[in-house]
N, CA, C and O atoms as a GROMACS GRO file, in nm:
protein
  576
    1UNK      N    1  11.527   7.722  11.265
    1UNK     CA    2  11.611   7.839  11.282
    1UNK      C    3  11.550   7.956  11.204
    1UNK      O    4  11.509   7.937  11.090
    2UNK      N    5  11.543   8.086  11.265
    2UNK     CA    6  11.417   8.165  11.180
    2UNK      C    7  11.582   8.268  11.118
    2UNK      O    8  11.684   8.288  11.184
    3UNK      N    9  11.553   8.311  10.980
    3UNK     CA   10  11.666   8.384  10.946
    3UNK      C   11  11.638   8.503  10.997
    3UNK      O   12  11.536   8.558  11.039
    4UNK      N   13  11.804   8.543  10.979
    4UNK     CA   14  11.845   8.668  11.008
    4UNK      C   15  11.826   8.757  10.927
    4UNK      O   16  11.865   8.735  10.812
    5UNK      N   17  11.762   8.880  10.956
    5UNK     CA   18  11.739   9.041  10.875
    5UNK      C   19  11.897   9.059  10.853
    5UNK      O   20  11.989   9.024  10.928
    6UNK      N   21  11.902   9.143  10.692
    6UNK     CA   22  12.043   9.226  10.682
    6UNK      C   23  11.969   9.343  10.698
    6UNK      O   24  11.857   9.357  10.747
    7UNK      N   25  12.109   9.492  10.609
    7UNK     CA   26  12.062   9.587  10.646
    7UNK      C   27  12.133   9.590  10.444
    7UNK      O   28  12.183   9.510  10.365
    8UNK      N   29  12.097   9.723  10.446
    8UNK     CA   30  12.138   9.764  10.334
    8UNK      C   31  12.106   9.957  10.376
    8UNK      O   32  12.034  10.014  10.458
    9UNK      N   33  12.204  10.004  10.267
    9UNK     CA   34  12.204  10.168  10.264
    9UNK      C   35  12.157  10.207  10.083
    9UNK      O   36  12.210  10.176   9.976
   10UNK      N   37  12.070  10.265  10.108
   10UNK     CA   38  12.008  10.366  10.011
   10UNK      C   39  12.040  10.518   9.980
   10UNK      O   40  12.034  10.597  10.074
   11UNK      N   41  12.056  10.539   9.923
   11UNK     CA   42  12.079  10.692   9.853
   11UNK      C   43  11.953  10.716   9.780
   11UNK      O   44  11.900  10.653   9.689
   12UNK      N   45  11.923  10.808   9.832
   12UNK     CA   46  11.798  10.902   9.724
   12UNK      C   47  11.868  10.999   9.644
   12UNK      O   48  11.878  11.110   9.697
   13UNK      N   49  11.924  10.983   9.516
   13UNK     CA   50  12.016  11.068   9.474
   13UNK      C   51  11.973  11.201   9.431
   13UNK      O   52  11.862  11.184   9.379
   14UNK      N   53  12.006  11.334   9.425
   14UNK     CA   54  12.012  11.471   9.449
   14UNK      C   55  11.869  11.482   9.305
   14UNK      O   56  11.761  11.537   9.329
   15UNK      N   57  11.894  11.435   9.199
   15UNK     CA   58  11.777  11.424   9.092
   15UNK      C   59  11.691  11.383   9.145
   15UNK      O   60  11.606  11.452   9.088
   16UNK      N   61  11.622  11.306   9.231
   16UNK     CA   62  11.534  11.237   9.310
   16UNK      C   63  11.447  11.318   9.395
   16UNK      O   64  11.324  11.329   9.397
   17UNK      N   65  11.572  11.392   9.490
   17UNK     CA   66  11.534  11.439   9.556
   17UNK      C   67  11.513  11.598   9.493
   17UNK      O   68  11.444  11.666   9.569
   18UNK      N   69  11.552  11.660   9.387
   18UNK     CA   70  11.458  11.821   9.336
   18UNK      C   71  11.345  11.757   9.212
   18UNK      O   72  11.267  11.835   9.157
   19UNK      N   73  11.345  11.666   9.191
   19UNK     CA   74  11.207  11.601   9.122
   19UNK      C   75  11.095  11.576   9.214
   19UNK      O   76  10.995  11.511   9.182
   20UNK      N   77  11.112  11.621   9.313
   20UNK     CA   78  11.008  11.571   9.447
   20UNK      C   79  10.974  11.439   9.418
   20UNK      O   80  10.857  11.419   9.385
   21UNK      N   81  11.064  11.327   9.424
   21UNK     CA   82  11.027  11.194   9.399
   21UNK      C   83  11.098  11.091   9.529
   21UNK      O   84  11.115  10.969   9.518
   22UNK      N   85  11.129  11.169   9.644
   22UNK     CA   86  11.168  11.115   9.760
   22UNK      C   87  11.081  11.026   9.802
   22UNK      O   88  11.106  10.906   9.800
   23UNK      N   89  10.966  11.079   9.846
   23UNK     CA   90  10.826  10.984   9.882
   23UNK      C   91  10.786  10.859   9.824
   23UNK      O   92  10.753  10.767   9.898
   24UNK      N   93  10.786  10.841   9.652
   24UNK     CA   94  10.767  10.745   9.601
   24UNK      C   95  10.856  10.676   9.593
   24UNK      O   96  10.822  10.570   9.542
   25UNK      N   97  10.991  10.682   9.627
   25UNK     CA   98  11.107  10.600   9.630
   25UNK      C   99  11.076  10.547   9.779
   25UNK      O  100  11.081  10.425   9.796
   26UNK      N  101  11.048  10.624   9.880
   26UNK     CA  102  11.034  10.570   9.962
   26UNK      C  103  10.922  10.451  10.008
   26UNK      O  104  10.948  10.353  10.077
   27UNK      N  105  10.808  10.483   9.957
   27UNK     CA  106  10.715  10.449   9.953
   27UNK      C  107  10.725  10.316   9.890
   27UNK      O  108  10.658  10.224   9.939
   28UNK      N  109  10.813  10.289   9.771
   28UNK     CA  110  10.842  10.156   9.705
   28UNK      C  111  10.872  10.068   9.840
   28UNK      O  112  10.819   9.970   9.892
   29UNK      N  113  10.960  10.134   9.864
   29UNK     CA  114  11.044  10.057   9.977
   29UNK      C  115  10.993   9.974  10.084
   29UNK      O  116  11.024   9.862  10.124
   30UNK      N  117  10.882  10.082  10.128
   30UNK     CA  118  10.799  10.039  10.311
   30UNK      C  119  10.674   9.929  10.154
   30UNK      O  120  10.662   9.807  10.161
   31UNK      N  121  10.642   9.968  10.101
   31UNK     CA  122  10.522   9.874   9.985
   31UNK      C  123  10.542   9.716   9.995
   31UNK      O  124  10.456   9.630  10.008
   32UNK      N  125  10.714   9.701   9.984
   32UNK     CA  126  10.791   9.601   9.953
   32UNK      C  127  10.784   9.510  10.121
   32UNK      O  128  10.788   9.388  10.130
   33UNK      N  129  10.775   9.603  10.237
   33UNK     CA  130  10.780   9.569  10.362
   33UNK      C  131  10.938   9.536  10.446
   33UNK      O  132  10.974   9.463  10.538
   34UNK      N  133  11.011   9.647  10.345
   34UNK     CA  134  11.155   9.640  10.448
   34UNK      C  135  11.128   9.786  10.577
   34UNK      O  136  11.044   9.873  10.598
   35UNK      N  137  11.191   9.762  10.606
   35UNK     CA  138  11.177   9.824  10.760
   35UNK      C  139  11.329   9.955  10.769
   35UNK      O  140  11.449   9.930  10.778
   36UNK      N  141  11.263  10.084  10.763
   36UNK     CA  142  11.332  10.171  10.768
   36UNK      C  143  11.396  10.164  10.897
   36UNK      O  144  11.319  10.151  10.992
   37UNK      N  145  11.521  10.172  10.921
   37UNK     CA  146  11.620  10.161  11.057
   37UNK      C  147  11.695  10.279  11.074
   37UNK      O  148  11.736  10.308  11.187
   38UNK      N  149  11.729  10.385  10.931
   38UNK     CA  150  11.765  10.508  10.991
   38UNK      C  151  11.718  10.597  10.857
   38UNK      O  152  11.706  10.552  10.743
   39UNK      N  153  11.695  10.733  10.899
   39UNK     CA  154  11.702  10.848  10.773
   39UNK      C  155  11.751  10.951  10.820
   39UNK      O  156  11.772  10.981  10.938
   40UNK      N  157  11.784  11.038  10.672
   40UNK     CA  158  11.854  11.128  10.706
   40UNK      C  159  11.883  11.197  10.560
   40UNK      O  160  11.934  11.141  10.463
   41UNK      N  161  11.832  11.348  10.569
   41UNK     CA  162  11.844  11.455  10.470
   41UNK      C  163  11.983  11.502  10.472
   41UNK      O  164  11.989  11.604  10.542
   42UNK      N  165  12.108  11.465  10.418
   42UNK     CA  166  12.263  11.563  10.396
   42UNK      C  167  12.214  11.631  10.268
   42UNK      O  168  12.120  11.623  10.189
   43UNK      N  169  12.337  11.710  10.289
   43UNK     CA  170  12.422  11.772  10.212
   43UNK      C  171  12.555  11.698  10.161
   43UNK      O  172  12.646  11.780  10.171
   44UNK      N  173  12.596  11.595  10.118
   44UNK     CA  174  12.716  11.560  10.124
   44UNK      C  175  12.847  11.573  10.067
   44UNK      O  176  12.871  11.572   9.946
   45UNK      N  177  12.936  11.586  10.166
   45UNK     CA  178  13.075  11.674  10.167
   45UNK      C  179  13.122  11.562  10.085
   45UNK      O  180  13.072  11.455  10.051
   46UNK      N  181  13.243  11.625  10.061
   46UNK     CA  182  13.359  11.607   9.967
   46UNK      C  183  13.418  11.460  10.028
   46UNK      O  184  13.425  11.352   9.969
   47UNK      N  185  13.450  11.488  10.145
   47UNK     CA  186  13.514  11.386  10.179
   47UNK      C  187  13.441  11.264  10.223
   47UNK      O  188  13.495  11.153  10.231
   48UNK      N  189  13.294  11.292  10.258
   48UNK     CA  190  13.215  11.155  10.266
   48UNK      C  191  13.184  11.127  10.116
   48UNK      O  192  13.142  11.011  10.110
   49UNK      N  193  13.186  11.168  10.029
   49UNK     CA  194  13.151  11.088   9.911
   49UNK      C  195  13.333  11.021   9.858
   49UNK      O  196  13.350  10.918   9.792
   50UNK      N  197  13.415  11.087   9.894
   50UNK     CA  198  13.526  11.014   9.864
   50UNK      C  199  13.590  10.839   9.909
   50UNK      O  200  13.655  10.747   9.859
   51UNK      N  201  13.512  10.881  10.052
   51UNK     CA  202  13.517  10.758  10.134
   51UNK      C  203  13.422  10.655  10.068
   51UNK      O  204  13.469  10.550  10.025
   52UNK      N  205  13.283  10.683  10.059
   52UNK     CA  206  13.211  10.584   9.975
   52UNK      C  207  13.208  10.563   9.859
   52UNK      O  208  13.115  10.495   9.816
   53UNK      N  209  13.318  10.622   9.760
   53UNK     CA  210  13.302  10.604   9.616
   53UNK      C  211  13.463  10.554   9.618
   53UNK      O  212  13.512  10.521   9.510
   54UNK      N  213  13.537  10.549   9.728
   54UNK     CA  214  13.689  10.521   9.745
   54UNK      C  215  13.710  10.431   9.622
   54UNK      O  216  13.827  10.464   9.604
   55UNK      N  217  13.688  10.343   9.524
   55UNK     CA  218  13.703  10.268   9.424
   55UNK      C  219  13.746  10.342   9.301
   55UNK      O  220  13.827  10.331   9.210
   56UNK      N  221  13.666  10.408   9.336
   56UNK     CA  222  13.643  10.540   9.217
   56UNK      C  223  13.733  10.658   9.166
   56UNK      O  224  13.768  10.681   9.050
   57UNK      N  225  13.765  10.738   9.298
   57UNK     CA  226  13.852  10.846   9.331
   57UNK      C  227  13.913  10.907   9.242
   57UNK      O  228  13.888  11.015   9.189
   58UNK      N  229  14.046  10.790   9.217
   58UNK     CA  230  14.140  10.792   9.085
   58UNK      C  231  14.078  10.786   8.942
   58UNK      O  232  14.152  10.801   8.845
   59UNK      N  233  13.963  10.768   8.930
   59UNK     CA  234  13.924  10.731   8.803
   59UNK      C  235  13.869  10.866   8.722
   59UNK      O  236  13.797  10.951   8.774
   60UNK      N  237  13.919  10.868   8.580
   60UNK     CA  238  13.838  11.007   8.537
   60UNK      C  239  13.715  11.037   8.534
   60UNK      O  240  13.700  11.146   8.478
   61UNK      N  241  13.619  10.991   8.569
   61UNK     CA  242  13.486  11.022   8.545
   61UNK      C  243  13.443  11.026   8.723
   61UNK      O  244  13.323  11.036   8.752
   62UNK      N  245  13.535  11.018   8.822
   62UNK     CA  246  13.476  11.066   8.941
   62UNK      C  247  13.488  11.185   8.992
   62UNK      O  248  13.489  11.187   9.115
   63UNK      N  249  13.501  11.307   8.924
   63UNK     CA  250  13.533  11.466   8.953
   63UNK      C  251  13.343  11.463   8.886
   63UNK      O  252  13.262  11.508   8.966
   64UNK      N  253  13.294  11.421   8.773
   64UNK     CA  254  13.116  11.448   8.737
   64UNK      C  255  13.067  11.336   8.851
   64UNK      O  256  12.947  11.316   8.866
   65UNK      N  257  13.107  11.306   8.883
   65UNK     CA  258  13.020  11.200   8.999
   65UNK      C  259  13.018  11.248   9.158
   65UNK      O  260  12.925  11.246   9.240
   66UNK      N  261  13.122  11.281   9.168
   66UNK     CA  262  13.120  11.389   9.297
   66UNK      C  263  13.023  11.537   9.279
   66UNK      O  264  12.955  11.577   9.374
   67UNK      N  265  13.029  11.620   9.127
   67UNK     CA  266  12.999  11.717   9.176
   67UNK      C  267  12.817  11.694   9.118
   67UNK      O  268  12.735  11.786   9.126
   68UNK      N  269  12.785  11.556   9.062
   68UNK     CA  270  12.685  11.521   9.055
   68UNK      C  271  12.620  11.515   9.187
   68UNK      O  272  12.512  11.573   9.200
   69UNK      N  273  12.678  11.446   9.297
   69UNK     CA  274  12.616  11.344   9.454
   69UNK      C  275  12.631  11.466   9.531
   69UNK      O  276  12.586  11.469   9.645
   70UNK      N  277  12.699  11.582   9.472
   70UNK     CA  278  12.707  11.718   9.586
   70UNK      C  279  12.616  11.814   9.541
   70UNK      O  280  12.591  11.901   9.624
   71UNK      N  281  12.552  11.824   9.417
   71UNK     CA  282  12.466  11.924   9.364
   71UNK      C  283  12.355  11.958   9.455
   71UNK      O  284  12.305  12.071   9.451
   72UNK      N  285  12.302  11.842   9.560
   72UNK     CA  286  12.174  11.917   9.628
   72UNK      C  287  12.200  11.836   9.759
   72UNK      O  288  12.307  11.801   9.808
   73UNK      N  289  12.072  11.818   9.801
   73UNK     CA  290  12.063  11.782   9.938
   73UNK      C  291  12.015  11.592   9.882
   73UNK      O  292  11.986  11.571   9.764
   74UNK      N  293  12.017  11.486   9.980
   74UNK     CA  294  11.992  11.349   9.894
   74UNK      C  295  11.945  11.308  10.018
   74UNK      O  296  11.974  11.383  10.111
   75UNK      N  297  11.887  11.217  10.042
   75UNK     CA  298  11.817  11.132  10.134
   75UNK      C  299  11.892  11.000  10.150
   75UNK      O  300  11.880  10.907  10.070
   76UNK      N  301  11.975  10.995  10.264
   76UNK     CA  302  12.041  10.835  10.323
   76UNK      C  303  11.947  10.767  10.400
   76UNK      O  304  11.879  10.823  10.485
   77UNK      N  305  11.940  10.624  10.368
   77UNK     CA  306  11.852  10.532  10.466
   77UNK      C  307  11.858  10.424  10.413
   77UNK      O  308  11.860  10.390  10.295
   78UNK      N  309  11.863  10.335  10.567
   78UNK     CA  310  11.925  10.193  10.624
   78UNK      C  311  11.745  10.125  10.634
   78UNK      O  312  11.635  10.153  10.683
   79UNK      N  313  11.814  10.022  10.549
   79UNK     CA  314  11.679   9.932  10.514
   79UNK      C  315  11.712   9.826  10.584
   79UNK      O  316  11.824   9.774  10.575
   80UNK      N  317  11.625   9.787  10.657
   80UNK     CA  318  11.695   9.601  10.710
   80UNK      C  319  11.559   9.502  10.659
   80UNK      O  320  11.456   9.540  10.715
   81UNK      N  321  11.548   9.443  10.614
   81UNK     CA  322  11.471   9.269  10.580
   81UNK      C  323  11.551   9.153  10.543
   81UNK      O  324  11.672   9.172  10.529
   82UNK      N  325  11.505   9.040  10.524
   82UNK     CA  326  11.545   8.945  10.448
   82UNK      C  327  11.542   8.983  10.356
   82UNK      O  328  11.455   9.055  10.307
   83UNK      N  329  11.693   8.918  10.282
   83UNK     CA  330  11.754   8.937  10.169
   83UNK      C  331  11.724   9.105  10.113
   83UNK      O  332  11.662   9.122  10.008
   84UNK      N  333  11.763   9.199  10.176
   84UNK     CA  334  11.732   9.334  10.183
   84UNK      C  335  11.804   9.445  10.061
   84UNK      O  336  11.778   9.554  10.010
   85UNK      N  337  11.927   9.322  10.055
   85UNK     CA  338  12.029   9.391   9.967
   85UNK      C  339  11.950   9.362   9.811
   85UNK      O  340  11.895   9.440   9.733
   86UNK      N  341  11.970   9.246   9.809
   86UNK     CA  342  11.873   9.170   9.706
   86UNK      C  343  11.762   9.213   9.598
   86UNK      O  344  11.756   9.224   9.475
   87UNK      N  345  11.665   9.235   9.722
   87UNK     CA  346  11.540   9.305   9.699
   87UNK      C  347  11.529   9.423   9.642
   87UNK      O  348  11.479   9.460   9.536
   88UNK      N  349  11.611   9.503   9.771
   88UNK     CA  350  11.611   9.622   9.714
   88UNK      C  351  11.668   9.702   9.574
   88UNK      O  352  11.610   9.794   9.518
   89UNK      N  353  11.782   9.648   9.539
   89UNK     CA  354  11.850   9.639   9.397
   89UNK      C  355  11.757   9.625   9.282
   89UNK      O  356  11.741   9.701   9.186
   90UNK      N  357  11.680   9.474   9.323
   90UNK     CA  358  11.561   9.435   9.205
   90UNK      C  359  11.466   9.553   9.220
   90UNK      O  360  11.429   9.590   9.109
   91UNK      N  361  11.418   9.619   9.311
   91UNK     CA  362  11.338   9.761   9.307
   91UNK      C  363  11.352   9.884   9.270
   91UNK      O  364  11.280   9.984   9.283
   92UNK      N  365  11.478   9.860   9.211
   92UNK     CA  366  11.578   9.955   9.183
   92UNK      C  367  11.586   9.950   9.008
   92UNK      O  368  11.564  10.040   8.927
   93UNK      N  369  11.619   9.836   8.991
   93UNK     CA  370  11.605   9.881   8.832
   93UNK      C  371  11.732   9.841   8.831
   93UNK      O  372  11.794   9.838   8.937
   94UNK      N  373  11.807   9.794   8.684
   94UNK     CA  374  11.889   9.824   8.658
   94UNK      C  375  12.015   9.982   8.634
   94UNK      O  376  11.968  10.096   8.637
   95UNK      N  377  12.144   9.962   8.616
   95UNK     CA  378  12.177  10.053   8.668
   95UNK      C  379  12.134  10.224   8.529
   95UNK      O  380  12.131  10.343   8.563
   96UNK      N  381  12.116  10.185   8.428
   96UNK     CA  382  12.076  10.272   8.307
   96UNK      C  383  11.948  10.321   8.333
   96UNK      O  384  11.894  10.210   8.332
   97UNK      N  385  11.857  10.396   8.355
   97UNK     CA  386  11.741  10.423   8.380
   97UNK      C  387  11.674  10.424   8.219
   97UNK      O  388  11.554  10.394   8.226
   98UNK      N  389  11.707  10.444   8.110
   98UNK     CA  390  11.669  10.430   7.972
   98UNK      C  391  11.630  10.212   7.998
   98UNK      O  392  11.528  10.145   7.982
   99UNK      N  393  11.736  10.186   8.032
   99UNK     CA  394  11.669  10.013   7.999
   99UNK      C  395  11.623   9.970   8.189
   99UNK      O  396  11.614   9.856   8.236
  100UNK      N  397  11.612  10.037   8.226
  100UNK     CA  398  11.551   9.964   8.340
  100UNK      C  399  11.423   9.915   8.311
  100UNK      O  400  11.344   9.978   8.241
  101UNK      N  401  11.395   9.784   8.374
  101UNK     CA  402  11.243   9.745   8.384
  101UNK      C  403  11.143   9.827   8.410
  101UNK      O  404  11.147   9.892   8.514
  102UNK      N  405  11.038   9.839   8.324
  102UNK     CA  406  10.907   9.880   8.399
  102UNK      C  407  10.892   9.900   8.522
  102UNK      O  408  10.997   9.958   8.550
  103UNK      N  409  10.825   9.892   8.630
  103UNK     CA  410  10.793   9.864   8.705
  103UNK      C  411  10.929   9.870   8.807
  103UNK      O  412  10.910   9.813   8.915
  104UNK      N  413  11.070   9.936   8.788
  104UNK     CA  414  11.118   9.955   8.888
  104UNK      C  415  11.114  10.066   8.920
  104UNK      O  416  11.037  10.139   8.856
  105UNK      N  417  11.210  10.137   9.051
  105UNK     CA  418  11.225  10.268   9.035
  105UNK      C  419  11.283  10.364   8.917
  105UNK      O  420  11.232  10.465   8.868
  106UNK      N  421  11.406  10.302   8.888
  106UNK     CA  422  11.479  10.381   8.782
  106UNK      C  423  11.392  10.331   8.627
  106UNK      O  424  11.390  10.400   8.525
  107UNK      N  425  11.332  10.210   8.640
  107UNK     CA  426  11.244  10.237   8.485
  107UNK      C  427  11.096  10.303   8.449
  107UNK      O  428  11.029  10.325   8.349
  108UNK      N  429  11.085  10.326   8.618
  108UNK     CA  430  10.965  10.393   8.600
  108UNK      C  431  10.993  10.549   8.580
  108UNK      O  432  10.948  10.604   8.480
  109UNK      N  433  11.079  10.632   8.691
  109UNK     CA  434  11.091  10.708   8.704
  109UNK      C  435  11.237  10.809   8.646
  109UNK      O  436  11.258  10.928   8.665
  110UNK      N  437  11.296  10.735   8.593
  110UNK     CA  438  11.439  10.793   8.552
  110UNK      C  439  11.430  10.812   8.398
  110UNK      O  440  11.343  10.750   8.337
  111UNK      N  441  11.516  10.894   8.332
  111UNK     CA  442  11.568  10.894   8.209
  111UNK      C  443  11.704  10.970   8.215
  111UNK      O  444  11.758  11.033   8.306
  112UNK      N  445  11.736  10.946   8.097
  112UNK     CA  446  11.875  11.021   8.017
  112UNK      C  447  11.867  11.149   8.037
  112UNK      O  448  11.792  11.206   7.957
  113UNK      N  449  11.923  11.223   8.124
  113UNK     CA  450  11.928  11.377   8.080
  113UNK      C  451  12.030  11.446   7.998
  113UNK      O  452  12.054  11.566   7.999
  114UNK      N  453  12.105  11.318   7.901
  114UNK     CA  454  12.241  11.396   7.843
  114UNK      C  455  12.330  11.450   7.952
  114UNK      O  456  12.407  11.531   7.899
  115UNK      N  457  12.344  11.444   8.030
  115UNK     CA  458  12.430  11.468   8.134
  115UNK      C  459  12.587  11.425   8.114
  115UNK      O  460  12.626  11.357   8.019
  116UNK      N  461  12.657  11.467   8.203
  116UNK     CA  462  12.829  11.461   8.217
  116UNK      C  463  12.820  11.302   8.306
  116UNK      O  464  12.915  11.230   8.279
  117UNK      N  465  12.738  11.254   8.386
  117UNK     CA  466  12.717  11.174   8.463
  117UNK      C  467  12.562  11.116   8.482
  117UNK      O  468  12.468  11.172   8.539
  118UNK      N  469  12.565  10.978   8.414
  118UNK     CA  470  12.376  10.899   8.431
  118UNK      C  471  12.384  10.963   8.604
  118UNK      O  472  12.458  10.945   8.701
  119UNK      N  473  12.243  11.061   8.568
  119UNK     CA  474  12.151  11.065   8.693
  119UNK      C  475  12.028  10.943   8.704
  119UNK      O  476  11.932  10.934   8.628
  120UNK      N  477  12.051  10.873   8.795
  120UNK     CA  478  11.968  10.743   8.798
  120UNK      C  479  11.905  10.714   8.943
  120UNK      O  480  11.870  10.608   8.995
  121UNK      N  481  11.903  10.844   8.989
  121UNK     CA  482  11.751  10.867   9.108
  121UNK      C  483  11.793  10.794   9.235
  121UNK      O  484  11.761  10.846   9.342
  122UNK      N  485  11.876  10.654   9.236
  122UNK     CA  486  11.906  10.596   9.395
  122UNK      C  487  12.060  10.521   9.389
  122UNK      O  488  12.110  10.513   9.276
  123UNK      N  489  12.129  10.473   9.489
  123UNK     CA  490  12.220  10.404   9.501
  123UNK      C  491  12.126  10.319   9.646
  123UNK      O  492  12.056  10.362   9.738
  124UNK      N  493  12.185  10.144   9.589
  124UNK     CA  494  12.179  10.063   9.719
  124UNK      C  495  12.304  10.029   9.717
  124UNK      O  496  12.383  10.072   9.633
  125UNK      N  497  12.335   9.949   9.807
  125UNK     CA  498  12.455   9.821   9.815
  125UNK      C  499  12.421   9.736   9.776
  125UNK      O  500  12.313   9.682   9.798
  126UNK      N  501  12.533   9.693   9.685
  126UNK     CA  502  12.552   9.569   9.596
  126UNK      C  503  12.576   9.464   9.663
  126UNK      O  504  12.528   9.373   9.595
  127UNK      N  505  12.630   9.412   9.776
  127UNK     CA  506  12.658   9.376   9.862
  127UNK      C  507  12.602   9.332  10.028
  127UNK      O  508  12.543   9.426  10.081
  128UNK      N  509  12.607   9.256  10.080
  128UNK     CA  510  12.632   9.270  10.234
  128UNK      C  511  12.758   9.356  10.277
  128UNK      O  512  12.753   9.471  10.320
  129UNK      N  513  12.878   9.276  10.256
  129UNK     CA  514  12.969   9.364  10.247
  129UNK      C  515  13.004   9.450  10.208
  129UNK      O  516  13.104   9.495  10.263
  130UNK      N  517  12.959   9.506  10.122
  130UNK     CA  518  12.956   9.659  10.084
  130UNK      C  519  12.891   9.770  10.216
  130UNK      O  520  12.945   9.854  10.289
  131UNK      N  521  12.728   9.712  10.201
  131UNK     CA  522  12.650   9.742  10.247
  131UNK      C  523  12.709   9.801  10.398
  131UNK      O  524  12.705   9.918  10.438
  132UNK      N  525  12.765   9.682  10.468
  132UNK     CA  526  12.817   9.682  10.579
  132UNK      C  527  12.954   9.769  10.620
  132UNK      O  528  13.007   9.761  10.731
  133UNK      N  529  13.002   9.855  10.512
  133UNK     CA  530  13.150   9.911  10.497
  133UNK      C  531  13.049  10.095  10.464
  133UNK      O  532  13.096  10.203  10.499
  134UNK      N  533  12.935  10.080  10.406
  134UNK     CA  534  12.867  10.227  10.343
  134UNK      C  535  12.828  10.249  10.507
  134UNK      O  536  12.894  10.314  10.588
  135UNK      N  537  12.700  10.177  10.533
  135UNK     CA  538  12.638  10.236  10.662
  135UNK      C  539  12.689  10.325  10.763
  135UNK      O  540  12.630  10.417  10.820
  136UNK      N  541  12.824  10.281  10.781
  136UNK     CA  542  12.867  10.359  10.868
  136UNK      C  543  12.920  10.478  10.840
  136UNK      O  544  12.929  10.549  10.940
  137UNK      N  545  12.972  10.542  10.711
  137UNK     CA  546  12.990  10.644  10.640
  137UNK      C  547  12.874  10.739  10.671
  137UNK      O  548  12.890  10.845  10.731
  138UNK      N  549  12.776  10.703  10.634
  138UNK     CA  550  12.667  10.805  10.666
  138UNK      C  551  12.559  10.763  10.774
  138UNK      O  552  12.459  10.833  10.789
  139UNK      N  553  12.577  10.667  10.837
  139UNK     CA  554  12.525  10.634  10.987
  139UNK      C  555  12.669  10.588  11.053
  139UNK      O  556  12.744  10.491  11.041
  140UNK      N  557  12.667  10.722  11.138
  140UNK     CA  558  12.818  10.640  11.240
  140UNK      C  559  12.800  10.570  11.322
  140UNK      O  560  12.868  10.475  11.359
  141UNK      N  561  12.638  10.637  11.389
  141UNK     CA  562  12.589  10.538  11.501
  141UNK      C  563  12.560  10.471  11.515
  141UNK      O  564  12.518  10.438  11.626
  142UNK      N  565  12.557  10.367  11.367
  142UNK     CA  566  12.499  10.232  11.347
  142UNK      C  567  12.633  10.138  11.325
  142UNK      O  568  12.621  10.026  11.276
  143UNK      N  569  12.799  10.207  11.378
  143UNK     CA  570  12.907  10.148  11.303
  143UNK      C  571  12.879  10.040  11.437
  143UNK      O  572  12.810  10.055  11.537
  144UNK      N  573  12.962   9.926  11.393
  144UNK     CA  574  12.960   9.794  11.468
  144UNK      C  575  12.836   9.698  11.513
  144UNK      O  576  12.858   9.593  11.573
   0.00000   0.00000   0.00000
């Protein structure tokens, strides 16, 4: 029985993307050999980050997290491989960019800016199910 590809959703977060560090995030990615399935440069509104941070909303520290994920333009994209969610997370770094590993994205490329909110360069899904509830937020045409 040959397994099944997931998918997972990426954020190139707004620091990422005015550090001109889109490419090498990306570039990790296709290196690794997951298979880009959608992209896409937003702006993102108010109410799509409400929908994907919906956990959050109520909480005090999501008014610097919204106007953090709205400050610029960010790069969305749907990764599909085996174990995709997985992978991609471990390429990712832990979530602190000060203790991320070497050799990930956020320990190679991130630090502390003293900020109101850790800028930490990407979001994946933690999840399948996650994964599978984000995609369609910012790919509609990939819902079902």
């Amino acid at each position: 029985m040959t397994p099944i590809p997931s998918r997972t959703l990426i954020l190139i977060k707004p620091d990422a993307v005015r550090r001109g560090l889109t490419g090498e995030v990306l570039r990790r990615f296709e290196a690794k050999g997951y298979q880009m399935v959608a992209l896409r440069m937003v702006q993102a509104s108010k109410q799509t980050l409400a929908e994907h941070y919906y956990e959050h909303v109520n909480k005090s520290f999501y008014p610097g997290v919204e106007e953090y994920m709205s400050s610029g333009p960010l790069v969305a994209l749907v990764l599909e491989g085996l174990r995709v969610v997985e992978g991609a997370r471990s390429l990712m770094g832990t979530t602190d960019p000060t203790t991320a590993a070497p050799g990930t994205i956020r320990g190679d490329l991130g630090r502390d800016w003293d900020g109101k909110t850790m800028e930490n360069l990407v979001h994946g899904s933690d999840s399948e199910e996650s994964a599978a509830r984000e995609i369609p937020i910012w790919f509609p045409e990939l819902a079902g």
